[in-house]
C-alpha positions as CSV (number, residue, x, y, z in Angstrom):
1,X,-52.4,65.0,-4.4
2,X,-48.5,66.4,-4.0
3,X,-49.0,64.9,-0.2
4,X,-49.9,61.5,-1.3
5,X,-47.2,61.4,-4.2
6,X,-44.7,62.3,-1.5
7,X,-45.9,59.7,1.3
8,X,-45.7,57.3,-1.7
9,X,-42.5,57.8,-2.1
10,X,-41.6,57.8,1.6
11,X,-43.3,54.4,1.6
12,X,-41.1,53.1,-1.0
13,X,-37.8,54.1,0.1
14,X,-38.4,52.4,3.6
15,X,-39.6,49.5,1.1
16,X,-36.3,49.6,-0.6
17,X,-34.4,49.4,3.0
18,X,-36.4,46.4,4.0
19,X,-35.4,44.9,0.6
20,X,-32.3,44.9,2.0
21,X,-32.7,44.0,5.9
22,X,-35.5,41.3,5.8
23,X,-34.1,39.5,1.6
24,X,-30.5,40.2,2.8
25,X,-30.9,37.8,6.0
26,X,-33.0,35.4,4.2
27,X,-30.5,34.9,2.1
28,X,-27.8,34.9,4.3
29,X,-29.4,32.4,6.2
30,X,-30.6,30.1,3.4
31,X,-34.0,30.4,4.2
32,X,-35.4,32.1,1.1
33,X,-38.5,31.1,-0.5
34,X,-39.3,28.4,-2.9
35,X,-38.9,30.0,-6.8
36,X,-42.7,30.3,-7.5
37,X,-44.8,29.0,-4.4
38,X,-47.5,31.2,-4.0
39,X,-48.6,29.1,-1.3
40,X,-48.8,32.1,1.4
41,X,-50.6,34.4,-1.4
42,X,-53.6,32.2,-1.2
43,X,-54.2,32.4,2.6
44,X,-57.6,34.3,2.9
45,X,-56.5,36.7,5.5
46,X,-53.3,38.3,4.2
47,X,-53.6,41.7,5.7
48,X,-52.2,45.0,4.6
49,X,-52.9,48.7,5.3
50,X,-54.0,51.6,3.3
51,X,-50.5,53.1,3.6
52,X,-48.7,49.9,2.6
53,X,-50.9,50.2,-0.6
54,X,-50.6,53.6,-1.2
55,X,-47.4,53.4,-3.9
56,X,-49.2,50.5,-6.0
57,X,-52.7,52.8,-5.8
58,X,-50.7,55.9,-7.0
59,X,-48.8,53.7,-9.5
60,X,-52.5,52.0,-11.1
61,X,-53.8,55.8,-11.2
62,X,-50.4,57.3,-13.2
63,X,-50.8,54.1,-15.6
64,X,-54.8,55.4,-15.9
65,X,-55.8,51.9,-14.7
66,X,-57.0,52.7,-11.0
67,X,-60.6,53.3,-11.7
68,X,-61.0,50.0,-13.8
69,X,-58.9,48.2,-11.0
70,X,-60.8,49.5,-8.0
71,X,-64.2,48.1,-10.3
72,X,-62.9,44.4,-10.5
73,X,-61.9,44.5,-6.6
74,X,-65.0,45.6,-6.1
75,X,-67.0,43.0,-8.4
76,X,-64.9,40.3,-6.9
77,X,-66.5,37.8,-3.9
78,X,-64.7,38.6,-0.5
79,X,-62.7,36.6,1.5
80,X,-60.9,35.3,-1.5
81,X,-56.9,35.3,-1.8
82,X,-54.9,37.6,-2.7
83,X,-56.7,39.9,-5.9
84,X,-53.2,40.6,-7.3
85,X,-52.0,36.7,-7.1
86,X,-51.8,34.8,-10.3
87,X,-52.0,31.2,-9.6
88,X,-50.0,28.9,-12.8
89,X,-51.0,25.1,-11.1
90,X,-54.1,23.6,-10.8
91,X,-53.7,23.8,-7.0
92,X,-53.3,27.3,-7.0
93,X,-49.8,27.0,-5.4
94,X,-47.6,27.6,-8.0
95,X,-47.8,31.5,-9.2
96,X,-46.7,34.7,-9.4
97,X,-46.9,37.8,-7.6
98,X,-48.7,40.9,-10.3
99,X,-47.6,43.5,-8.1
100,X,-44.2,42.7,-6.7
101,X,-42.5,45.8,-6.8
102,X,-45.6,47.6,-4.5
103,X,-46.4,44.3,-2.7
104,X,-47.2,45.5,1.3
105,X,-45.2,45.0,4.0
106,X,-46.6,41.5,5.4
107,X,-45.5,39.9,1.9
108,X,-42.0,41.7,2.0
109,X,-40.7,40.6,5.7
110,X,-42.2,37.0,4.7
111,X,-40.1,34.0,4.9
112,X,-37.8,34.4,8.0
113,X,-38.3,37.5,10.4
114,X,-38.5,37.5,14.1
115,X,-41.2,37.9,16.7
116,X,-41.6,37.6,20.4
117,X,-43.0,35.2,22.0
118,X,-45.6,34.6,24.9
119,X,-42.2,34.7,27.4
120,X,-40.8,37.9,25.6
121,X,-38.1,36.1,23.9
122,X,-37.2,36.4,19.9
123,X,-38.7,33.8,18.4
124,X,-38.0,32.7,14.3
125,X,-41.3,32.8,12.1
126,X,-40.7,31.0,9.3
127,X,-43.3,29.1,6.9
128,X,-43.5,25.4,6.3
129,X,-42.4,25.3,3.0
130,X,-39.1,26.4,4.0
131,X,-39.1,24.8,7.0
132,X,-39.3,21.5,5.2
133,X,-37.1,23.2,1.8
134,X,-34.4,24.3,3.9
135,X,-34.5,22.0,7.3
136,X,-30.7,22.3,7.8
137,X,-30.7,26.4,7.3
138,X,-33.8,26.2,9.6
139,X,-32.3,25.0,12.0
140,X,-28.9,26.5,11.5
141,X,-30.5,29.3,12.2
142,X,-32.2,28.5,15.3
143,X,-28.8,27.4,16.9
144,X,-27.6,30.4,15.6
145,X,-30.6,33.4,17.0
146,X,-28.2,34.9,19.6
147,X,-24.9,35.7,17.3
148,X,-27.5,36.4,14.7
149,X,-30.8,37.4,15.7
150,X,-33.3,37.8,12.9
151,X,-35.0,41.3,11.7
152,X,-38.1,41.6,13.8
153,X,-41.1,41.6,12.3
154,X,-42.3,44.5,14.2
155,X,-39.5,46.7,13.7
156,X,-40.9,46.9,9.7
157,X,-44.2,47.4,10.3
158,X,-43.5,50.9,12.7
159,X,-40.8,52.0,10.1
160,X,-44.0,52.3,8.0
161,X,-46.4,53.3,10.5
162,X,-44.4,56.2,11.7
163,X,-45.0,57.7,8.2
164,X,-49.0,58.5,8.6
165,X,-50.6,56.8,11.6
166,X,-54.2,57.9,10.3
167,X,-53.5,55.4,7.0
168,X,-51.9,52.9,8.8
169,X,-54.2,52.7,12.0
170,X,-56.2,49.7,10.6
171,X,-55.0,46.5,8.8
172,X,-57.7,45.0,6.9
173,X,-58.1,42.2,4.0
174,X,-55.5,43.4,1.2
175,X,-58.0,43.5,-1.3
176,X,-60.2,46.0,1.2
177,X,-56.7,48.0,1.7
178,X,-56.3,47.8,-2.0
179,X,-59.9,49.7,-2.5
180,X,-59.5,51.8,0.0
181,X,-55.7,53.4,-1.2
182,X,-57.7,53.3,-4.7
183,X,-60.9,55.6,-4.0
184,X,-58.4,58.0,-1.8
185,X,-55.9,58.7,-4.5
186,X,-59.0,59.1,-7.1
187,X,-60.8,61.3,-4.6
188,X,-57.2,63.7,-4.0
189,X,-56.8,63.6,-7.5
190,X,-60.5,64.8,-8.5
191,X,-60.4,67.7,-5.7
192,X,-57.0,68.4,-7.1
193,X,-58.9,69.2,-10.5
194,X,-61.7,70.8,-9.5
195,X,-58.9,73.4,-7.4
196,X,-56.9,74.0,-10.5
197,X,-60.2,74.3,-12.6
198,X,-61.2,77.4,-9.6
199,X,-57.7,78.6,-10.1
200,X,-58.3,79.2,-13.8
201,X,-61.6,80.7,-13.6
């Protein structure tokens, strides 16, 4: 269980450097999301892996709510959006994030990151929300790609990976990565028991 606690923690420190690579040049370039569109958080196929949802997993099991968590994910049809998502409209796109501070990597580089292209070149991903929000910053920015290149995309996803390639070898539908992280943590932390109960005896 001390493994996971630590790898946790790993995970959120390069969480906390990608707050400020990937929000710092969103800001900078204007290109920051709308305040409360959950529009993205209702896409079907947001993907995540078990190590980007290792820190909320150990947080749910320190606040003694990971069993009860991992049963509603597990009750809930499949293929839905986003089991942490709170939708506040009637369309669903107006909302609010539940788990903000452990969100996964995919929902902390979204907005504006880089990618490459079919050619190799960096290319801007950016939704259409902002694209239509901020059409002057958009395209601002796109004059402005050389001087300024964006964070790539792929850069944030290895800074994780390189932490614990078994974890991070798949990416799957959140709410299965969310289930997953769950039923290890509560596994480690039943073994961990049943060690210190041998230890006693």
């Amino acid at each position: 269980m001390q493994r996971l606690r630590e790898l946790s923690r790993r995970v959120e420190a390069v969480y906390g450097e990608m707050a400020d690579i990937y929000a710092g040049y969103q800001q900078a370039r204007g290109l920051h999301c709308r305040s409360g569109c959950g529009a993205c958080c209702l896409h079907p196929e947001i993907e995540a892996t078990v190590l980007d949802m290792l820190p909320l997993a150990m947080h749910l099991f320190d606040q003694g709510t990971a069993e009860s968590t991992l049963a509603q994910l597990e009750a809930a049809p499949a293929g839905n959006s986003c089991p942490m998502y709170q939708a506040l409209s009637f369309d669903g796109k107006q909302g609010q994030c539940r788990i903000y501070q452990w969100r996964p990597t995919l929902c902390r580089t979204f907005g504006a990151a880089g990618y490459r292209d079919k050619h190799g070149k960096t290319a801007l991903s950016t939704c259409k929300t902002i694209k239509e929000d901020r059409s002057s910053a958009y395209a601002d920015t796109l004059i402005a790609m050389e001087s300024d290149p964006p964070p790539m995309l792929s850069h944030a996803r290895q800074q994780v990976n390189q932490l614990d390639y078994e974890l991070s070898r798949s990416s799957l539908p959140i709410a299965e990565a969310m289930q997953l992280a769950l039923r290890k943590v509560l596994f480690q932390a039943c073994y961990s028991e049943v060690d210190i109960d041998q230890q006693i005896a």
